[in-house]
C-alpha angles and dihedrals in degrees: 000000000000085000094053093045086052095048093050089046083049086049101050090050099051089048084051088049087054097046097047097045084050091053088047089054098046086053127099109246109232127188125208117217105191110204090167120238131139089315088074097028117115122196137199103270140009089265104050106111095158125032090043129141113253131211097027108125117076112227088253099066088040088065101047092053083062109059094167093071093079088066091058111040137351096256134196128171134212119190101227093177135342112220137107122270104251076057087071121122141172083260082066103042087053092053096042097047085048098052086043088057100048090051099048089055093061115097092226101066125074098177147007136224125202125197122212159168109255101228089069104032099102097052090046085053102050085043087052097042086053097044111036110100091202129096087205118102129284107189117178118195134182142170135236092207129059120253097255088048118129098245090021104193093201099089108050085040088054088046096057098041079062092050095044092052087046097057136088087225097064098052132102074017093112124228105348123199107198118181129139084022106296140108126232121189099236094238095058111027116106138177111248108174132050098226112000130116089226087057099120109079147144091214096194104023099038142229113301090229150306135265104221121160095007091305139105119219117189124202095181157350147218111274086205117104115263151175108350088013095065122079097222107119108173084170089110103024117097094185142036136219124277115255134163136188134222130192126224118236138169106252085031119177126193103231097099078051096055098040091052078056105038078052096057105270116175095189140006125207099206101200100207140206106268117328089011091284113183120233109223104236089058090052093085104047093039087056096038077054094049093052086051087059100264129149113234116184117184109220122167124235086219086101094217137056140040119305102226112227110229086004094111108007139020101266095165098054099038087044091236127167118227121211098229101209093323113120120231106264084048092052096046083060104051090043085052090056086040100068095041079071100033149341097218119123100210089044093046097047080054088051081051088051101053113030 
């Protein structure tokens, strides 16, 4: 009796084995790749939700506290760096998009997640979208409370980035940010509060989609080339281009301008008043820095709409790029990835067209 007992016990688990090991090959396999941010911060009490420490938490840590996560997508998690996200640089991108690519190339793989701080995520996501040489999906999440907040919004955003790399919807989208429920395609999300949950947006163009009952549903996509269907390759680059940025002001002098030349700048985003419209005491030196063969790209600092080439200025004539409706810290990154092709002004407006 006792025999027969053991061996039915020894039955039901191995059913349980099976069942288990066919679950497990019928899953996505998703891969975390931790980069630090508010989605691993800790603060000094449940109720800290600014003056926290960011970048705390291992990934690994990050992943057990979701358990659900198992019944979505075999998961495993690398730390690829630990700071928080103002901390980003081009060093990072380049280590991050390089890691990406050799994952997605696995066959193994079928997506990516990336976690994140939130103050840097839309530009990660656009350098990513322009640099990542996959069709599967790249999602990047973040959180806008640390990870000890009451309401922490770490966790279920976590959740449904594994669930949005996981899923057929999300692939041949580009670079994806999902947070609060809701999916941004990477070129066009931007923060747009300080502290809120709601804070992702593309104000004018719309979320992609939303993730509701552990599904995503997607109403629409970029129509810009992305991922595989862009020519930028940084496999082999250590290094980017050099590109600064200068903001637009009433009362505007040129000295930040000088000093970004006179430091080696190969190109300036001059993110203008209005339409990109040029202050005149800049003029001279922008077009002193042009003859000197630097890339100068008018953006606006609206945030929002088309920048008009030879609306407010001559571009023609002073062989200046426009932004199209690219924001500055957007623009500074596909002008970085620009010149790595070319240096050629005509060829480059026709890079700020298309991607």
């Amino acid at each position: 009796m006792l025999i027969r007992k053991f061996f039915q016990q020894f039955l039901v688990l191995l059913c349980l084995a099976a069942a288990a090991a066919a679950q497990a090959q019928t899953l996505p396999n998703v891969v975390i790749l931790a980069t630090g941010g508010t989605i691993a911060g800790t603060g000094a009490t449940s109720t800290t939700t600014v003056g926290y420490t960011a970048a705390k938490v291992g990934v690994d840590a990050l992943i057990a506290a979701v358990p659900e996560l198992k019944k979505v997508a075999n998961v495993r998690g690398e730390q690829v760096m630990q700071i928080a996200s103002e901390n980003m640089n081009n060093d990072a991108w380049l280590k991050l998009a390089k890691r990406v690519n050799t994952l997605l190339a696995q066959s193994d793989v079928d997506g990516i997640v990336i976690t994140h701080g939130t103050d840097t995520i839309e530009e990660t996501a656009y350098f990513l979208d322009l640099v990542v040489k996959s069709k599967k999906p790249v999602v990047i999440v973040g959180a806008m409370r640390p990870s000890t907040a009451i309401s922490a919004d770490g966790p279920i955003n976590l959740y449904n980035a594994v669930l949005l790399a996981g899923s057929k919807e999300a692939i041949g989208k580009g670079v994806l940010v999902t947070l609060n429920d809701q999916i941004n395609a990477g070129r066009e999300v931007t923060k747009t509060n300080t502290s809120t949950l709601d804070t992702f947006k593309t104000p004018e163009l719309g979320f992609l989609g939303y993730i509701q009952g552990s599904k995503p549903f997607f109403y629409r996509q970029s129509t810009r080339k992305n991922t595989a269907d862009t020519p930028f390759d940084i496999m082999n680059l250590d290094k980017l281009p050099q590109v600064d940025i200068v903001y637009g002001y009433a009362n505007m002098n040129p000295i930040a301008l000088n000093a970004f030349v006179a430091a080696g700048a190969q190109g300036i985003i001059h993110a203008g008043v209005g339409d990109g419209s040029l202050n005149n005491t800049v003029v001279p030196s922008l077009t002193e820095a042009r003859k000197k063969g630097v890339v100068i790209v008018r953006a606006s600092r609206v945030g929002q709409g088309i920048v008009a080439r030879n609306g407010e200025a001559d571009d023609d004539k002073l062989d200046f790029v426009v932004a199209d409706t690219l924001n500055a810290q957007k623009a500074r990154i596909l002008l970085m990835l620009a010149l790595t092709k070319t240096t050629d002004t005509k060829e480059i407006q026709k890079i700020f067209w298309e991607y």
